[in-house]
Structure formats: structure tokens, C-alpha cells
PLY file of the C-alpha trace (Angstrom):
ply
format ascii 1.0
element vertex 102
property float x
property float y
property float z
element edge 101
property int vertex1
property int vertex2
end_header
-41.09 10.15 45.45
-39.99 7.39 43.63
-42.67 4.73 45.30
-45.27 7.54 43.47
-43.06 7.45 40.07
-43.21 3.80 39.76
-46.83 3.81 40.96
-47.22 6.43 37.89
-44.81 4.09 35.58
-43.02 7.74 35.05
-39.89 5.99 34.49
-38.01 9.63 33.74
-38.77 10.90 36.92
-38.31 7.67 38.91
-34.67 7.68 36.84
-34.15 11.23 38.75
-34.89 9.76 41.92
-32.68 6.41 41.11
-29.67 8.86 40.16
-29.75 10.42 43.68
-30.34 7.43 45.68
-26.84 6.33 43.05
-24.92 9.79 44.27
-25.86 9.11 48.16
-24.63 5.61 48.08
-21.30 6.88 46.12
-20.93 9.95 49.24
-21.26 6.91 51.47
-18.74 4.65 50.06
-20.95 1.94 48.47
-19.46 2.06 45.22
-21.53 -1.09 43.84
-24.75 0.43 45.03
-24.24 2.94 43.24
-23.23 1.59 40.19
-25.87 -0.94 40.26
-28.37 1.93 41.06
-26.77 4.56 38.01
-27.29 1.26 35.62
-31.14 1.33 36.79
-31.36 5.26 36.03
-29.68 5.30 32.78
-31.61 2.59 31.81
-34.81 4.15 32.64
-33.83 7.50 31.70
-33.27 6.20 27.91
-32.18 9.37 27.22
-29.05 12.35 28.62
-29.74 13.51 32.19
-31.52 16.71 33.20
-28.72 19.11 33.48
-29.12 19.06 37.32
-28.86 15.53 37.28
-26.06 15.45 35.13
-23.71 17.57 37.53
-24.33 15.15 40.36
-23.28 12.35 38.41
-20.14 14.42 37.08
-19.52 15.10 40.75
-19.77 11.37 42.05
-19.61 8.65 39.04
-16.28 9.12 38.72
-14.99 8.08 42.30
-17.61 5.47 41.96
-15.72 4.34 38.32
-12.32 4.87 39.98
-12.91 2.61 42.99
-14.34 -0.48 41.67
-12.67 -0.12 38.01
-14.38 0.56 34.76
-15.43 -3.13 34.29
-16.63 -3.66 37.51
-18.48 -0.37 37.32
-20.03 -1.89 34.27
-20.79 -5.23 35.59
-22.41 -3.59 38.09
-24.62 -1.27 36.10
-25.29 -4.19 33.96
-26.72 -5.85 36.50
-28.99 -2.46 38.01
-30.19 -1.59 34.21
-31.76 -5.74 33.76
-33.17 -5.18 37.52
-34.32 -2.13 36.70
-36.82 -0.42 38.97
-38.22 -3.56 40.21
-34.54 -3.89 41.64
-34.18 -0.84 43.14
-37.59 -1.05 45.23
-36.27 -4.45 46.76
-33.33 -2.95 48.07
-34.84 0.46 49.23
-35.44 -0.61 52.86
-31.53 -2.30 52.73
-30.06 1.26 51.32
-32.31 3.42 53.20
-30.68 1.90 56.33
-27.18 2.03 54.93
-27.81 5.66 54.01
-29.12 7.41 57.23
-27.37 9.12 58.87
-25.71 7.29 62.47
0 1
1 2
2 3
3 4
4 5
5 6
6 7
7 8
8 9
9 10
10 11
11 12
12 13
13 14
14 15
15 16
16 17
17 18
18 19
19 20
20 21
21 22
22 23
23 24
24 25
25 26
26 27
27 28
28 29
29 30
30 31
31 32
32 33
33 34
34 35
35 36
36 37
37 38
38 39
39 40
40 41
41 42
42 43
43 44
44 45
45 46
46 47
47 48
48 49
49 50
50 51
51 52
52 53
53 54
54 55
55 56
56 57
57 58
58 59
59 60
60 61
61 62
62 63
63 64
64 65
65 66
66 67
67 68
68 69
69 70
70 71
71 72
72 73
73 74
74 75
75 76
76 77
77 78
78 79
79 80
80 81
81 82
82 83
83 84
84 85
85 86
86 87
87 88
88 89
89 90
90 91
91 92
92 93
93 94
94 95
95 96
96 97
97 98
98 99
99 100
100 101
């Protein structure tokens, strides 16, 4: 889905598909991969989350805030917002490793 977003430059929808990639790497315990990848979303999102989207992140950001601190967590989503999509597609093969399931 999100290879077809970008391909589409629907950056909304892409952000919806950056925001779950965010919440699996947070269930997984990669905090910074998923702050990085919430500072893409929210950055391509330019706007509040789709009420679904917005109770995953209520569920997860937290923890993710909690374990690295709020200014790493921003550091971090600094650094995923100026990468932005780009960013994310680089490391999709890396996370999509890290993410499934052993």
C-alpha cells in the first residue's frame, strides 16, 4: 500500500500506512523506529489523524515517548519528518525484516 501511495504522491494515505508501520515497530520494541517513522506520518499527514489512526497512536506513542524520553522521541521524529517518505522507503526492506514475525 504505501509503495502505491507514494507512487500516487497521496501523502495522507501513505501517512496512514507510515503510522502503522510506527505502531508495529513500537509493539516490537524499536522505539526509534518508531519515532522516526511517527515524525514521517505527522509530517505528511499535515493535519489530526483519522480517528482510527489516532487510537493506535494513543495506544503505542506513549511507551514509545516513555522509553526513549520526550527529547529523544523528538529528535527522532525530527529526523523521520526531514526524511520524510523518501526515508521511510529506504528502510522498508531493513524494518520489514525486523518486523516479521520469527
Amino acid at each position: 500500500s504505501l509503495e502505491l501511495y507514494a507512487a500516487l504522491a497521496d501523502e495522507r494515505d501513505a501517512a496512514e500506512c507510515v503510522s502503522g508501520l510506527a505502531a508495529a515497530a513500537a509493539a516490537a520494541g524499536r522505539t526509534r523506529d518508531a519515532a522516526r517513522l511517527w515524525g514521517t506520518a505527522d509530517a505528511l499527514r499535515q493535519g489530526p489523524a483519522p480517528d482510527v489512526t489516532a487510537a493506535i497512536e494513543a495506544r503505542f506513542r506513549p511507551f514509545v515517548v516513555e522509553a526513549l524520553g520526550s527529547e529523544a522521541f523528538d529528535r527522532e521524529a525530527r529526523t523521520g519528518a526531514a526524511a520524510g517518505l523518501a526515508g521511510v522507503q529506504a528502510d522498508l526492506e531493513v524494518l520489514s525484516h525486523a518486523l516479521a514475525p520469527q
